[in-house]
C-alpha positions, 0 to 999 in steps of 0.5 A, spaced: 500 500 500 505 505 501 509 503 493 502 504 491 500 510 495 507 513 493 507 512 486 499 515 487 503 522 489 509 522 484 504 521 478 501 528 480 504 535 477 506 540 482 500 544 482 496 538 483 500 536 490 500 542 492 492 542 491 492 535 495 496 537 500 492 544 502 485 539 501 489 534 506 491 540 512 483 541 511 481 534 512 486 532 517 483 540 521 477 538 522 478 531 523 482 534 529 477 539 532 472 534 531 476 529 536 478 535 541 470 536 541 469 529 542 474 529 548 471 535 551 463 531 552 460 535 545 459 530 541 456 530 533 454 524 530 454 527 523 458 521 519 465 522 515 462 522 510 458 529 511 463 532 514 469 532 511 466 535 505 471 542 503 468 548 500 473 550 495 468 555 491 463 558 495 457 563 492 460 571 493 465 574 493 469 571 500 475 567 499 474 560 502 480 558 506 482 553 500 483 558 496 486 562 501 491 557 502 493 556 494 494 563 494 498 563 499 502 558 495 502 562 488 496 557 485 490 561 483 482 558 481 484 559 473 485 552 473 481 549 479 476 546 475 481 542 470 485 540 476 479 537 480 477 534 475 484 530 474 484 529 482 477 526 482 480 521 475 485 519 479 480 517 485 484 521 489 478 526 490 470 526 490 468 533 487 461 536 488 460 543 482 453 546 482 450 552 480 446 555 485 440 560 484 442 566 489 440 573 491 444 576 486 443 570 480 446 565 480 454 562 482 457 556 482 459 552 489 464 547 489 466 541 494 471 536 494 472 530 499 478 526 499 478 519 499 482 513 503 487 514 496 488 521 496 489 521 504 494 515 504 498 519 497 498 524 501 501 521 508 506 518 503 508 523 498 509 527 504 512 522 508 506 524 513 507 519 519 502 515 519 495 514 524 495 511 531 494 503 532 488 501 536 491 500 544 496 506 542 496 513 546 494 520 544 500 525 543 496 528 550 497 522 554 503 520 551 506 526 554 503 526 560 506 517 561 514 520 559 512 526 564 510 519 569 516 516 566 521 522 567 518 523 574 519 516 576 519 514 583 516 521 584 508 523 583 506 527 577 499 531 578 495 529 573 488 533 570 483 531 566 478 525 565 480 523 558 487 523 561 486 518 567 482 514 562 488 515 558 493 511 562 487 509 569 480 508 566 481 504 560 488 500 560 488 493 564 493 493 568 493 501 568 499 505 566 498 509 572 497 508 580 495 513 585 489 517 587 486 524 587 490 525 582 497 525 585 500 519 579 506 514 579 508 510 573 506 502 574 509 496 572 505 496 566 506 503 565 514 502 564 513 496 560 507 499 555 513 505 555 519 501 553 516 496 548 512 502 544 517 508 545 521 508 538 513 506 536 511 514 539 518 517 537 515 516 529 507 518 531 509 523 535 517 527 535 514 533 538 514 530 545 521 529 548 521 523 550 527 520 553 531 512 551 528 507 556 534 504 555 539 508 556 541 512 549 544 518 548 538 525 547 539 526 540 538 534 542 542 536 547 539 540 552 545 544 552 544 546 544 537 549 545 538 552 551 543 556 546 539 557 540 534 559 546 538 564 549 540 567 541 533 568 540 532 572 547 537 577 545 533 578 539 526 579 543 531 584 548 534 588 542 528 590 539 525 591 547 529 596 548 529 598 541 521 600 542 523 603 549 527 608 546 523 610 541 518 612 545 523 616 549 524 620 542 517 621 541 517 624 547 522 628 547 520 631 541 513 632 543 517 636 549 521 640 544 514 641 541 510 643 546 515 649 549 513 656 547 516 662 548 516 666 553 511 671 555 515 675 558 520 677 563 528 675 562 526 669 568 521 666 563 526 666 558 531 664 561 526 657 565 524 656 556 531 656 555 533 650 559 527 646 559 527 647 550 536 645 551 533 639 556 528 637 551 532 637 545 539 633 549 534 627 551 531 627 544 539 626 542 540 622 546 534 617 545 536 616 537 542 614 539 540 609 544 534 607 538 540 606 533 545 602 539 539 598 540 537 597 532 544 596 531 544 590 537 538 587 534 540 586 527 547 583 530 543 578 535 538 576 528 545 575 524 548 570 530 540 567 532 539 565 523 546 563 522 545 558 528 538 555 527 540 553 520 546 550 522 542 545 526 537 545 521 542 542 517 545 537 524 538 535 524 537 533 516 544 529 516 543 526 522 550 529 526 551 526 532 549 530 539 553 532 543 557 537 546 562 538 539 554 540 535 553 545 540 560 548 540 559 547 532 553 552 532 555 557 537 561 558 531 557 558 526 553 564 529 560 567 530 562 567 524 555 569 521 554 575 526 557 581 520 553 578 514 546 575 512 549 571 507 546 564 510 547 557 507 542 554 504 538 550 507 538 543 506 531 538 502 530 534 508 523 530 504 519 532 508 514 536 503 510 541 509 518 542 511 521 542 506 516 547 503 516 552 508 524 552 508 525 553 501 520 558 500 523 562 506 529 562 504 527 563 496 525 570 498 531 572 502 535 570 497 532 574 491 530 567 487 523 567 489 519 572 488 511 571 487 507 570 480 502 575 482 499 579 487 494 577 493 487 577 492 484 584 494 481 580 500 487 578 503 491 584 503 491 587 509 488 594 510 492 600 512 492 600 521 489 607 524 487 609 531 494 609 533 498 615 537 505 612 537 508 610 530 513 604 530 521 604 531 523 604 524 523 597 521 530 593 520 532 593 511 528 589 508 533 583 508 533 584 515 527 581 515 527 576 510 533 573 514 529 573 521 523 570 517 528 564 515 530 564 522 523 563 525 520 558 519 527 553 521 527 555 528 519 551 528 522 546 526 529 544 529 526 547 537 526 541 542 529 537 537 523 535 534 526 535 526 531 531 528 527 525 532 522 525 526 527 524 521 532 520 524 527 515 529 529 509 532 528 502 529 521 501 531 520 493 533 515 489 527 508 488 529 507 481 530 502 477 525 497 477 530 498 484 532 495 491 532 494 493 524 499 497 520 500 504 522 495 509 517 489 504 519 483 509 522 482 506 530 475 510 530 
Protein backbone atom coordinates (compact mmCIF):
# COMPACT_ATOMS: atom_id res chain seq x y z
CA UNK A 1 0.00 0.00 0.00
CA UNK A 2 2.92 2.56 0.80
CA UNK A 3 4.54 1.70 -3.03
CA UNK A 4 1.09 2.32 -4.47
CA UNK A 5 0.42 5.49 -2.42
CA UNK A 6 3.61 6.69 -3.06
CA UNK A 7 3.70 6.11 -6.50
CA UNK A 8 -0.15 7.94 -6.36
CA UNK A 9 1.68 11.05 -5.28
CA UNK A 10 4.80 11.01 -7.83
CA UNK A 11 2.18 10.67 -10.89
CA UNK A 12 0.97 14.47 -9.88
CA UNK A 13 2.48 17.50 -11.40
CA UNK A 14 3.14 20.42 -8.77
CA UNK A 15 0.25 22.37 -8.95
CA UNK A 16 -1.74 19.28 -8.11
CA UNK A 17 0.20 18.03 -4.94
CA UNK A 18 0.01 21.40 -3.75
CA UNK A 19 -3.96 21.07 -4.31
CA UNK A 20 -3.53 17.63 -2.31
CA UNK A 21 -1.71 18.84 0.46
CA UNK A 22 -4.00 22.25 1.30
CA UNK A 23 -7.04 19.54 0.97
CA UNK A 24 -5.05 17.00 3.37
CA UNK A 25 -4.41 20.05 6.08
CA UNK A 26 -8.02 20.89 5.96
CA UNK A 27 -9.32 17.27 6.30
CA UNK A 28 -6.78 16.47 8.94
CA UNK A 29 -8.10 20.13 10.78
CA UNK A 30 -11.46 19.25 11.01
CA UNK A 31 -10.55 15.87 11.91
CA UNK A 32 -8.79 17.00 14.77
CA UNK A 33 -11.19 19.67 16.03
CA UNK A 34 -13.92 17.04 15.65
CA UNK A 35 -11.86 14.54 18.10
CA UNK A 36 -10.81 17.71 20.56
CA UNK A 37 -14.79 18.38 20.87
CA UNK A 38 -15.32 14.67 21.50
CA UNK A 39 -12.75 14.70 24.49
CA UNK A 40 -14.41 17.50 25.61
CA UNK A 41 -18.05 15.73 26.03
CA UNK A 42 -19.85 17.85 22.62
CA UNK A 43 -20.31 15.08 20.52
CA UNK A 44 -21.91 15.04 16.99
CA UNK A 45 -22.61 12.24 15.40
CA UNK A 46 -22.70 13.59 11.90
CA UNK A 47 -20.57 10.85 9.60
CA UNK A 48 -17.44 11.49 7.84
CA UNK A 49 -18.97 11.03 5.14
CA UNK A 50 -20.55 14.54 5.63
CA UNK A 51 -18.24 16.25 7.46
CA UNK A 52 -15.06 16.08 5.53
CA UNK A 53 -16.71 17.70 2.63
CA UNK A 54 -14.50 21.01 1.98
CA UNK A 55 -15.57 24.11 0.19
CA UNK A 56 -13.43 25.24 -2.21
CA UNK A 57 -15.52 27.75 -4.14
CA UNK A 58 -18.30 29.45 -2.19
CA UNK A 59 -21.37 31.90 -3.68
CA UNK A 60 -19.90 35.59 -3.48
CA UNK A 61 -17.15 37.25 -3.39
CA UNK A 62 -15.43 35.94 0.01
CA UNK A 63 -12.34 33.76 -0.29
CA UNK A 64 -12.81 30.42 1.20
CA UNK A 65 -9.78 29.09 3.16
CA UNK A 66 -8.64 26.54 0.20
CA UNK A 67 -8.24 29.47 -1.96
CA UNK A 68 -6.63 31.48 0.69
CA UNK A 69 -4.26 28.50 1.18
CA UNK A 70 -3.46 28.15 -2.56
CA UNK A 71 -2.62 31.84 -2.64
CA UNK A 72 -0.51 31.83 -0.49
CA UNK A 73 1.50 29.28 -2.46
CA UNK A 74 1.07 31.12 -5.74
CA UNK A 75 -1.70 28.80 -7.12
CA UNK A 76 -4.89 30.81 -8.34
CA UNK A 77 -8.53 29.40 -9.21
CA UNK A 78 -7.91 29.85 -13.07
CA UNK A 79 -7.38 26.01 -13.36
CA UNK A 80 -9.26 24.95 -10.03
CA UNK A 81 -11.71 23.25 -12.40
CA UNK A 82 -9.47 21.29 -14.70
CA UNK A 83 -7.11 20.03 -11.60
CA UNK A 84 -10.36 18.96 -9.52
CA UNK A 85 -11.20 17.01 -12.29
CA UNK A 86 -7.88 15.27 -12.52
CA UNK A 87 -7.87 14.57 -8.95
CA UNK A 88 -11.18 13.08 -8.92
CA UNK A 89 -9.74 10.68 -12.17
CA UNK A 90 -7.34 9.62 -10.36
CA UNK A 91 -9.69 8.55 -7.42
CA UNK A 92 -7.87 10.71 -5.05
CA UNK A 93 -10.54 13.03 -4.53
CA UNK A 94 -14.79 13.46 -4.79
CA UNK A 95 -15.80 16.62 -6.35
CA UNK A 96 -19.14 18.16 -5.83
CA UNK A 97 -19.88 21.50 -8.52
CA UNK A 98 -23.45 23.32 -8.66
CA UNK A 99 -24.77 26.44 -9.86
CA UNK A 100 -26.74 27.63 -7.26
CA UNK A 101 -29.52 30.39 -7.55
CA UNK A 102 -28.59 33.14 -5.03
CA UNK A 103 -29.89 36.85 -4.24
CA UNK A 104 -27.51 38.11 -6.85
CA UNK A 105 -28.22 35.36 -9.71
CA UNK A 106 -26.71 32.58 -9.81
CA UNK A 107 -22.73 31.37 -8.70
CA UNK A 108 -21.10 28.37 -8.96
CA UNK A 109 -20.41 26.06 -5.31
CA UNK A 110 -17.55 23.83 -5.33
CA UNK A 111 -16.59 20.95 -2.64
CA UNK A 112 -14.01 18.43 -2.61
CA UNK A 113 -13.54 15.43 -0.18
CA UNK A 114 -10.63 13.24 -0.21
CA UNK A 115 -10.81 9.60 -0.41
CA UNK A 116 -8.85 6.88 1.69
CA UNK A 117 -6.32 7.02 -1.78
CA UNK A 118 -5.90 10.80 -1.68
CA UNK A 119 -5.24 10.56 2.35
CA UNK A 120 -2.68 7.97 2.05
CA UNK A 121 -0.75 9.86 -1.47
CA UNK A 122 -0.76 12.42 0.53
CA UNK A 123 0.78 10.66 4.13
CA UNK A 124 3.31 9.03 1.93
CA UNK A 125 4.48 11.55 -0.50
CA UNK A 126 4.97 13.82 2.07
CA UNK A 127 6.09 11.45 4.39
CA UNK A 128 3.32 12.33 6.95
CA UNK A 129 3.61 9.88 9.75
CA UNK A 130 1.28 7.59 9.96
CA UNK A 131 -2.09 7.32 12.23
CA UNK A 132 -2.25 5.81 15.67
CA UNK A 133 -2.91 1.85 16.48
CA UNK A 134 -5.89 0.79 18.25
CA UNK A 135 -4.48 0.25 22.16
CA UNK A 136 -1.81 3.28 21.36
CA UNK A 137 -1.85 6.79 23.48
CA UNK A 138 -2.75 10.35 22.24
CA UNK A 139 0.02 12.56 21.80
CA UNK A 140 -1.58 14.47 25.07
CA UNK A 141 -1.49 11.08 27.11
CA UNK A 142 1.87 10.28 25.66
CA UNK A 143 3.47 13.32 27.36
CA UNK A 144 1.91 13.14 30.22
CA UNK A 145 3.41 8.85 30.55
CA UNK A 146 7.14 10.40 29.60
CA UNK A 147 6.32 13.14 32.38
CA UNK A 148 5.48 9.68 34.80
CA UNK A 149 8.42 8.10 33.27
CA UNK A 150 10.83 11.20 33.76
CA UNK A 151 9.26 11.60 37.50
CA UNK A 152 9.65 8.24 38.39
CA UNK A 153 9.74 7.16 41.55
CA UNK A 154 8.03 10.61 42.32
CA UNK A 155 4.46 11.59 41.66
CA UNK A 156 3.16 13.59 38.52
CA UNK A 157 -0.37 15.52 39.38
CA UNK A 158 -2.34 14.58 36.60
CA UNK A 159 -5.65 16.55 35.27
CA UNK A 160 -8.09 15.89 33.22
CA UNK A 161 -10.74 12.69 32.93
CA UNK A 162 -9.57 11.92 29.37
CA UNK A 163 -6.10 11.84 30.88
CA UNK A 164 -6.99 9.36 33.56
CA UNK A 165 -8.95 7.01 31.48
CA UNK A 166 -5.81 7.72 29.07
CA UNK A 167 -3.34 5.98 31.37
CA UNK A 168 -6.03 4.75 34.69
CA UNK A 169 -9.64 4.03 33.50
CA UNK A 170 -9.18 2.01 30.42
CA UNK A 171 -5.52 0.10 30.36
CA UNK A 172 -5.91 -3.08 32.10
CA UNK A 173 -3.33 -3.33 34.15
CA UNK A 174 -3.24 0.98 34.42
CA UNK A 175 -0.43 2.98 33.30
CA UNK A 176 -0.79 4.68 36.13
CA UNK A 177 -1.05 4.28 40.35
CA UNK A 178 -2.12 6.70 42.85
CA UNK A 179 -5.08 8.63 43.90
CA UNK A 180 -6.59 12.39 43.93
CA UNK A 181 -4.50 12.99 41.20
CA UNK A 182 -1.20 12.85 42.76
CA UNK A 183 0.12 9.80 39.92
CA UNK A 184 3.44 7.35 39.68
CA UNK A 185 4.03 5.28 36.67
CA UNK A 186 3.12 1.39 37.07
CA UNK A 187 4.71 -1.59 36.33
CA UNK A 188 2.87 -1.72 33.32
CA UNK A 189 3.14 1.88 32.73
CA UNK A 190 7.18 1.18 32.09
CA UNK A 191 6.89 -1.98 30.41
CA UNK A 192 3.88 -0.15 27.97
CA UNK A 193 6.78 2.88 27.61
CA UNK A 194 9.87 0.67 26.75
CA UNK A 195 8.02 -1.62 24.19
CA UNK A 196 6.22 1.42 22.16
CA UNK A 197 8.72 4.22 22.99
CA UNK A 198 10.51 4.17 19.43
CA UNK A 199 6.81 3.35 18.11
CA UNK A 200 5.50 7.11 19.51
CA UNK A 201 9.16 8.91 18.64
CA UNK A 202 7.60 8.01 14.96
CA UNK A 203 3.94 9.16 15.98
CA UNK A 204 4.88 11.97 17.97
CA UNK A 205 8.59 13.90 17.58
CA UNK A 206 7.27 16.76 19.02
CA UNK A 207 7.43 15.14 22.56
CA UNK A 208 10.68 14.51 24.10
CA UNK A 209 10.59 11.80 25.46
CA UNK A 210 13.96 10.13 26.71
CA UNK A 211 15.57 6.39 25.82
CA UNK A 212 14.11 3.71 28.12
CA UNK A 213 17.48 2.04 27.64
CA UNK A 214 19.88 4.46 28.09
CA UNK A 215 20.72 6.29 24.91
CA UNK A 216 22.17 9.40 24.12
CA UNK A 217 19.36 12.65 23.98
CA UNK A 218 19.56 13.31 20.03
CA UNK A 219 19.12 17.01 21.30
CA UNK A 220 21.04 18.12 23.91
CA UNK A 221 19.83 20.20 26.30
CA UNK A 222 22.86 22.50 26.15
CA UNK A 223 22.29 23.16 22.37
CA UNK A 224 18.51 24.56 22.72
CA UNK A 225 19.26 26.48 25.77
CA UNK A 226 21.84 28.32 23.21
CA UNK A 227 19.76 28.76 20.47
CA UNK A 228 17.17 29.93 23.36
CA UNK A 229 19.45 32.37 24.71
CA UNK A 230 20.40 33.84 20.98
CA UNK A 231 16.56 34.17 20.41
CA UNK A 232 16.08 36.30 23.63
CA UNK A 233 18.74 38.58 22.52
CA UNK A 234 16.79 39.44 19.65
CA UNK A 235 13.29 39.94 21.88
CA UNK A 236 15.99 42.22 24.48
CA UNK A 237 17.31 44.24 21.37
CA UNK A 238 14.18 45.04 19.99
CA UNK A 239 12.64 45.72 23.77
CA UNK A 240 14.97 48.34 24.01
CA UNK A 241 14.99 49.48 20.52
CA UNK A 242 10.81 50.22 21.11
CA UNK A 243 11.59 51.64 24.74
CA UNK A 244 13.92 54.24 23.34
CA UNK A 245 11.79 55.23 20.81
CA UNK A 246 9.15 56.10 22.95
CA UNK A 247 11.78 58.25 24.65
CA UNK A 248 12.23 60.19 21.43
CA UNK A 249 8.86 60.52 20.61
CA UNK A 250 8.63 62.08 23.64
CA UNK A 251 11.47 64.49 23.92
CA UNK A 252 10.12 65.53 20.57
CA UNK A 253 6.98 66.26 21.87
CA UNK A 254 8.67 68.50 24.67
CA UNK A 255 10.56 70.03 22.34
CA UNK A 256 7.38 70.90 20.52
CA UNK A 257 5.15 71.68 23.45
CA UNK A 258 7.99 74.52 24.59
CA UNK A 259 6.65 78.21 23.80
CA UNK A 260 8.09 81.35 24.01
CA UNK A 261 8.22 83.41 26.99
CA UNK A 262 5.58 85.80 27.58
CA UNK A 263 7.64 87.95 29.12
CA UNK A 264 10.46 88.78 31.69
CA UNK A 265 14.05 87.56 31.28
CA UNK A 266 13.49 84.79 34.14
CA UNK A 267 10.92 83.45 31.90
CA UNK A 268 13.03 83.20 29.03
CA UNK A 269 15.91 82.01 30.82
CA UNK A 270 13.48 78.75 32.51
CA UNK A 271 12.31 78.21 28.38
CA UNK A 272 15.98 78.13 27.72
CA UNK A 273 16.70 75.48 29.76
CA UNK A 274 13.68 73.29 29.52
CA UNK A 275 13.83 73.56 25.43
CA UNK A 276 18.24 72.62 25.82
CA UNK A 277 16.62 69.53 28.11
CA UNK A 278 14.00 68.55 25.75
CA UNK A 279 16.41 68.83 22.80
CA UNK A 280 19.56 66.60 24.54
CA UNK A 281 17.34 63.86 25.74
CA UNK A 282 15.95 63.79 22.05
CA UNK A 283 19.63 63.45 21.21
CA UNK A 284 20.39 61.05 23.40
CA UNK A 285 17.07 58.79 22.85
CA UNK A 286 18.23 58.46 18.87
CA UNK A 287 21.36 57.45 19.67
CA UNK A 288 20.16 55.00 22.26
CA UNK A 289 17.39 53.81 19.29
CA UNK A 290 20.35 53.46 16.59
CA UNK A 291 22.54 51.28 19.55
CA UNK A 292 19.90 49.05 20.05
CA UNK A 293 18.94 48.53 16.43
CA UNK A 294 22.38 48.14 15.77
CA UNK A 295 22.27 45.34 18.55
CA UNK A 296 19.19 43.76 17.29
CA UNK A 297 20.23 43.16 13.65
CA UNK A 298 23.61 41.55 15.00
CA UNK A 299 21.69 39.17 17.58
CA UNK A 300 19.17 38.21 14.31
CA UNK A 301 22.76 37.73 12.40
CA UNK A 302 24.03 35.06 15.03
CA UNK A 303 20.26 33.53 16.19
CA UNK A 304 19.94 32.71 11.91
CA UNK A 305 23.40 31.54 11.25
CA UNK A 306 22.67 29.35 14.47
CA UNK A 307 19.24 27.94 13.76
CA UNK A 308 20.42 26.97 10.05
CA UNK A 309 23.27 25.08 11.28
CA UNK A 310 21.15 22.92 13.47
CA UNK A 311 18.81 22.80 10.95
CA UNK A 312 21.30 21.32 8.97
CA UNK A 313 22.85 18.77 12.13
CA UNK A 314 19.40 17.59 12.31
CA UNK A 315 18.97 16.65 8.41
CA UNK A 316 22.03 14.81 8.22
CA UNK A 317 21.77 13.29 11.27
CA UNK A 318 25.12 14.70 13.08
CA UNK A 319 25.87 13.16 16.14
CA UNK A 320 24.75 15.29 19.61
CA UNK A 321 26.83 16.10 21.98
CA UNK A 322 28.96 19.00 23.09
CA UNK A 323 31.11 19.29 19.58
CA UNK A 324 27.17 20.35 17.98
CA UNK A 325 26.56 22.78 20.45
CA UNK A 326 30.20 24.42 20.21
CA UNK A 327 29.57 23.64 16.05
CA UNK A 328 26.62 26.50 16.23
CA UNK A 329 27.87 28.87 18.52
CA UNK A 330 30.84 29.04 15.96
CA UNK A 331 28.68 29.43 13.14
CA UNK A 332 26.60 32.18 15.00
CA UNK A 333 30.30 33.94 15.46
CA UNK A 334 31.40 33.63 12.35
CA UNK A 335 27.97 34.92 10.67
CA UNK A 336 27.42 37.91 13.14
CA UNK A 337 28.57 40.61 10.40
CA UNK A 338 26.67 39.04 7.24
CA UNK A 339 23.34 37.81 6.32
CA UNK A 340 24.62 35.71 3.98
CA UNK A 341 23.26 32.09 5.08
CA UNK A 342 23.87 28.71 3.72
CA UNK A 343 21.27 27.30 2.14
CA UNK A 344 19.25 25.04 3.88
CA UNK A 345 19.35 21.68 3.05
CA UNK A 346 15.99 19.42 1.24
CA UNK A 347 15.06 17.44 4.12
CA UNK A 348 11.94 15.42 2.42
CA UNK A 349 9.56 16.21 4.11
CA UNK A 350 7.11 18.27 1.60
CA UNK A 351 5.49 20.63 4.60
CA UNK A 352 9.14 21.43 5.86
CA UNK A 353 10.73 21.37 3.08
CA UNK A 354 8.17 23.82 1.55
CA UNK A 355 8.28 26.30 4.26
CA UNK A 356 12.39 26.13 4.22
CA UNK A 357 12.80 26.67 0.67
CA UNK A 358 10.05 29.21 0.33
CA UNK A 359 11.85 31.21 3.06
CA UNK A 360 14.74 31.09 2.05
CA UNK A 361 13.82 31.65 -1.68
CA UNK A 362 12.73 35.33 -0.52
CA UNK A 363 15.72 36.23 1.24
CA UNK A 364 17.91 35.48 -1.49
CA UNK A 365 16.23 37.02 -4.02
CA UNK A 366 15.17 33.72 -6.23
CA UNK A 367 11.61 33.81 -5.13
CA UNK A 368 9.52 36.10 -5.99
CA UNK A 369 5.67 35.82 -6.27
CA UNK A 370 3.80 35.16 -9.51
CA UNK A 371 1.20 37.92 -8.98
CA UNK A 372 -0.43 39.61 -6.01
CA UNK A 373 -2.76 38.57 -3.33
CA UNK A 374 -6.09 38.82 -3.64
CA UNK A 375 -7.62 42.12 -2.63
CA UNK A 376 -9.31 40.33 0.18
CA UNK A 377 -6.15 39.09 1.75
CA UNK A 378 -4.01 42.07 1.61
CA UNK A 379 -4.11 43.95 4.75
CA UNK A 380 -5.70 47.42 5.24
CA UNK A 381 -3.94 50.14 6.45
CA UNK A 382 -3.86 50.24 10.73
CA UNK A 383 -5.21 53.57 12.08
CA UNK A 384 -6.08 54.79 15.60
CA UNK A 385 -2.76 54.65 16.82
CA UNK A 386 -0.94 57.65 18.94
CA UNK A 387 2.62 56.38 18.72
CA UNK A 388 4.43 55.07 15.39
CA UNK A 389 6.73 52.23 15.43
CA UNK A 390 10.52 52.06 15.52
CA UNK A 391 11.97 52.40 12.14
CA UNK A 392 11.68 48.79 10.88
CA UNK A 393 15.03 46.80 10.02
CA UNK A 394 16.16 46.58 5.74
CA UNK A 395 14.11 44.76 4.07
CA UNK A 396 16.81 41.87 4.01
CA UNK A 397 16.89 42.29 7.61
CA UNK A 398 13.60 40.95 7.68
CA UNK A 399 13.89 38.50 5.37
CA UNK A 400 16.93 36.82 7.25
CA UNK A 401 14.68 36.91 10.75
CA UNK A 402 11.51 35.15 8.86
CA UNK A 403 14.02 32.35 7.91
CA UNK A 404 15.16 32.37 11.43
CA UNK A 405 11.95 31.82 12.66
CA UNK A 406 10.39 29.16 9.99
CA UNK A 407 13.78 26.85 10.53
CA UNK A 408 13.55 27.79 14.00
CA UNK A 409 9.61 25.95 14.41
CA UNK A 410 11.14 23.22 13.20
CA UNK A 411 14.69 22.19 14.98
CA UNK A 412 13.41 23.96 18.64
CA UNK A 413 13.34 20.83 21.15
CA UNK A 414 14.79 18.74 18.67
CA UNK A 415 11.56 17.77 17.06
CA UNK A 416 13.30 17.73 13.41
CA UNK A 417 15.86 15.67 14.11
CA UNK A 418 13.65 13.00 16.14
CA UNK A 419 11.21 12.82 13.03
CA UNK A 420 13.95 12.46 10.60
CA UNK A 421 16.35 10.04 12.27
CA UNK A 422 13.71 7.73 14.56
CA UNK A 423 14.80 4.65 16.34
CA UNK A 424 14.03 1.34 14.54
CA UNK A 425 10.56 0.52 15.63
CA UNK A 426 10.28 -3.23 16.53
CA UNK A 427 7.80 -5.03 13.91
CA UNK A 428 4.35 -5.88 14.91
CA UNK A 429 3.61 -9.44 15.26
CA UNK A 430 1.47 -11.17 12.92
CA UNK A 431 -1.43 -11.36 15.02
CA UNK A 432 -0.79 -7.99 16.49
CA UNK A 433 -2.15 -4.34 16.22
CA UNK A 434 -2.67 -3.10 12.03
CA UNK A 435 -0.21 -1.28 10.42
CA UNK A 436 0.39 2.41 11.08
CA UNK A 437 -2.29 4.83 9.00
CA UNK A 438 -5.16 2.11 9.76
CA UNK A 439 -8.26 4.83 11.14
CA UNK A 440 -8.66 3.29 15.12
CA UNK A 441 -12.00 5.22 15.35
Amino acid sequence: MATKAQAAWEALNARQQTYMTVLYDHDQAEETARAQDAAAGYYDDTPASVWRWIDVVTPGAKLTSVQRALALRDVRDDGAGSTLQALQRYGLIEVQDEVVEGPRGKSRTVKAKLTRAGRAAVRAGTKEPGRRRAGELSEYAWERLVRLWKADPGTVRIWGHNTYEALVGRPSPPYAEGKQGDYRISEAGREHYRTLWARYAVLYPDVAAPDPHGGPEPWPAELQRTLDRMKGAIELAHRAQWSAHRRYEEAEKDVGKTTAPQEGEADAEWHALLLEQAQARSALALVHRERATEEAVVAIRRYAHAVCSAYTAAVEGRPAGADLTTAVEAAADAGQDSVKVPEPPVCGLHRVDTAVQEAYGTLAGTRTRKRPLPKQMQLARSVGRDWTEPPAHDLVVRRLLKLARVVASYVDGGALRRELHPPAAPDAPADGPPAAGVTTG
